[in-house]
N, C-alpha and C positions, 0 to 999 in steps of 0.2 A: 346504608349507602351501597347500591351496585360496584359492582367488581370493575367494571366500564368506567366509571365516573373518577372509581377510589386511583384505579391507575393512571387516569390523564392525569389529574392533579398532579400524582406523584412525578409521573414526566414533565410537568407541565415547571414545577417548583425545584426540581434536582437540575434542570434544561437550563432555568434561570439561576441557581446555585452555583455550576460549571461555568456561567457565565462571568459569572461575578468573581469566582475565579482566577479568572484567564485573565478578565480583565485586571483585577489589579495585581499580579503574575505581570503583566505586560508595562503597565504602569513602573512599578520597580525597578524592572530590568531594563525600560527603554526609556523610561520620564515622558511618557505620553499616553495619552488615552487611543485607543483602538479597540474599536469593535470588533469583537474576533466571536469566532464560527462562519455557519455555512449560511444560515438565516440572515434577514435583513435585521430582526427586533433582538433582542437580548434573550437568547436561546443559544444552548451550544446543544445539541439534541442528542449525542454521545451518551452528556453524563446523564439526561434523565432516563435513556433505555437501559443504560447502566444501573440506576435505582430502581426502576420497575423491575429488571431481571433478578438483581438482588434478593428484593420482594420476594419474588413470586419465590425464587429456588433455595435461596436460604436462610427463610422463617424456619424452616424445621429441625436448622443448627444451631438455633439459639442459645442453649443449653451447653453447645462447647464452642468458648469462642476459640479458642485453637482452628477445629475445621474452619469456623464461619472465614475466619481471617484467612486462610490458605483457600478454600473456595469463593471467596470475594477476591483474592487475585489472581486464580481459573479462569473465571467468568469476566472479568473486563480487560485482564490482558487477550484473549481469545478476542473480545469485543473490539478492539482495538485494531488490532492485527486483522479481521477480519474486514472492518470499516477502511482500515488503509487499503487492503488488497484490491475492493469492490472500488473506492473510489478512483485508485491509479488505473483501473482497467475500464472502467466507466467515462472518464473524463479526463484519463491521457495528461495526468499529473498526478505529482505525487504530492502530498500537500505537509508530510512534516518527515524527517528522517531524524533517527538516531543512528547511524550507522558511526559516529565518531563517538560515542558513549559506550560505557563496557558494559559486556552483560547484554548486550541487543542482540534479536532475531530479525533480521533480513530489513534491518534497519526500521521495521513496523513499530516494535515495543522492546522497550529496556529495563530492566531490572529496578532502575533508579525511578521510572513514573509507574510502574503496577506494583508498587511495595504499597503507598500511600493509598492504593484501591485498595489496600487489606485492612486499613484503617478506618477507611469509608465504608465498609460494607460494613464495619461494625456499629460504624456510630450510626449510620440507618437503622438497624435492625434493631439499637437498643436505646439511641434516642431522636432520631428526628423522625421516624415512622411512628412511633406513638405521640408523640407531638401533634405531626401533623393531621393522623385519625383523630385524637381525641380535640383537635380543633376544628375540623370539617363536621364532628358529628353533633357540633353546639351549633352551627348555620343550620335555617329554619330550610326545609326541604326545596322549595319554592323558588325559594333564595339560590340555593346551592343548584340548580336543576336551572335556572336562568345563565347562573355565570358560567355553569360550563357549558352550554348551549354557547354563550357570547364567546367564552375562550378557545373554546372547540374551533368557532369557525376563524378565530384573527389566527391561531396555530397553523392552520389548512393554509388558509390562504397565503399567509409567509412563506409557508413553505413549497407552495405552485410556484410562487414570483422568485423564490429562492432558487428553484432547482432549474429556471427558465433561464436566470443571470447564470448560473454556472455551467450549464448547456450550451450559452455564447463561448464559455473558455472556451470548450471543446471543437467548436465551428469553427471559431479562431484559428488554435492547435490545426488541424484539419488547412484552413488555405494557408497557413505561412508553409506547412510542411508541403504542401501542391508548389505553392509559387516561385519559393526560395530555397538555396541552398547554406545549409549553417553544416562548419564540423561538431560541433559539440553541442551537448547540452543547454550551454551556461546561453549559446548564443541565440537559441530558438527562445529561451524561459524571457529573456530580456527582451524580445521582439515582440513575442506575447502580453505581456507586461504595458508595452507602451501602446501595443492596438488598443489594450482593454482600457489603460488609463485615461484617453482620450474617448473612451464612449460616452459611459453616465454614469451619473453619481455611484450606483448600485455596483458596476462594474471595479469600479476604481476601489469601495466597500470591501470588496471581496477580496481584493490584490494586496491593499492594507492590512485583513484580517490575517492573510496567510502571505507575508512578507520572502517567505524560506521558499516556498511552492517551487517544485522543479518539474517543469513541461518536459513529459518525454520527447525525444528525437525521431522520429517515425523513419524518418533517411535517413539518421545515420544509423538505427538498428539495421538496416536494410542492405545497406552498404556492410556494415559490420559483418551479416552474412553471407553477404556476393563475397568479402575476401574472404571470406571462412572457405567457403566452396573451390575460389580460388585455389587456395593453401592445399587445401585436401586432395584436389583435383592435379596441381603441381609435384606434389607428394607420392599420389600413387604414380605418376608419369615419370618420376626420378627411380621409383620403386620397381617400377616397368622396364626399364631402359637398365638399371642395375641387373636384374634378372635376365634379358637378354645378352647384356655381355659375358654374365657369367657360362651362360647355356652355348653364345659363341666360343670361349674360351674352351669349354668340357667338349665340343664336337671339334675342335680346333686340334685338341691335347690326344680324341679319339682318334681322325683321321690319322695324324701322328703317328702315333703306337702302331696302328694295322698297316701303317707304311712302312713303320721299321721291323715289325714281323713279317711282311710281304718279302723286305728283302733279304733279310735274313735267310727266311724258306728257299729266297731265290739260288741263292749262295751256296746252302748245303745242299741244294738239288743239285747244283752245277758239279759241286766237289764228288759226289755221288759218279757224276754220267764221267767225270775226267779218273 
């Protein structure tokens, strides 16, 4: 099997792995079913580029699972932290935080979910990657060269129709932030929320999957920086105006002094001419 093929699958099966998941992760913790990720079908596509990466970089740490384990949580806390980054600057939300968990970096990734990637990269590398090779390589070529052609294209296509629903948040974000004014956060995310719930199915899909989602504030970051510039700008004019009375006071204190030596001089010249 192509290198092409061997890795969709792997993406293709670790996508719907992550899915399943989340989902029943969500099940537990909320007693309801919810479709979560970014796709419409049963993909969370995180964790399969997460198993492709694995793959590709460390097959060749087999042999110590110590590294594999400590570079299997490298590689997906970076993935992580990276996919948050791209996502809040791309579409003007942040879609999960840990910032109240210990052990987080910039609220992206927390110690408490890239532990469990050190456990995953193992058991890819030493049981569900041979698994699944040695079950891809018992389907008849033909066979296997059809369905990833058919899965190739239902993937694509989710994910044009995917990235097209989540590009409405962003248009969204974009006129509430033009039309209205919100102080905070909490009130833009909730405003957002109800344009997108009342569109379509897909929409509402997406709000459901990621319930936490915080819309950034475009005005009030804006404003946050007008009183910043304010502050600074007050600041140096308080700093200004302190400086100047001092500089009055020291030419204040100078005239002075050469007043009271002027007459001083005056005094003993006089005693002098008497």
């Amino acid at each position: 099997m192509n290198n092409i093929r061997l890795y969709f699958f792997l993406l293709l099966i670790y996508s719907i792995t992550g899915w399943l998941i989340e989902v029943i992760l969500g099940i537990i913790q909320n007693k309801k079913f919810v479709n979560r990720g970014f796709m419409i079908g049963p993909y969370c596509p995180i964790y399969g580029i997460g198993g492709v990466l694995i793959t590709i970089f460390l097959q060749k740490y087999a042999n110590d699972p110590f590294i594999l384990f400590g570079m299997a949580i490298l590689i997906c806390g970076v993935l992580e932290y990276a996919t948050s980054y791209i996502m809040e600057k791309v579409f003007k939300a942040r879609w999960w935080d840990y910032s109240k968990k210990k052990f987080n970096i910039n609220g992206r990734v927390c110690l408490e979910t890239i532990i469990p990637f050190g456990l995953l990269g193992c058991f890819i590398i030493y049981i569900s990657n041979p698994f699944i090779k040695n079950s891809l390589a018992k389907v008849p070529e033909n066979i296997l060269q059809i369905l990833f052609i058919i899965l190739f294209t239902v993937y694509v296509i989710d994910f044009i129709i995917s990235f097209f629903v989540i590009s409405r948040l962003r248009r969204t974000v974009k006129e509430v932030n033009k039309n209205e004014t919100y102080d905070n956060t909490e009130e833009i995310t909730k405003k957002v929320k109800e344009i997108l719930t009342n569109k379509t199915i897909l929409d509402r899909r997406l709000i459901n999957a990621f319930p936490k989602v915080s819309i950034q504030q475009v005005k009030q970051k804006i404003k946050e920086k007008t009183d910043q510039v304010k502050e600074n700008v007050s600041k140096a004019k308080a700093e200004a105006t302190e400086k100047i009375k001092e500089s009055a006071i020291k030419v204040k204190e100078g005239t002075l002094k050469v007043k009271e030596e002027t007459t001083e001089k005056i005094k003993e010249y006089k005693k002098k001419i008497n």
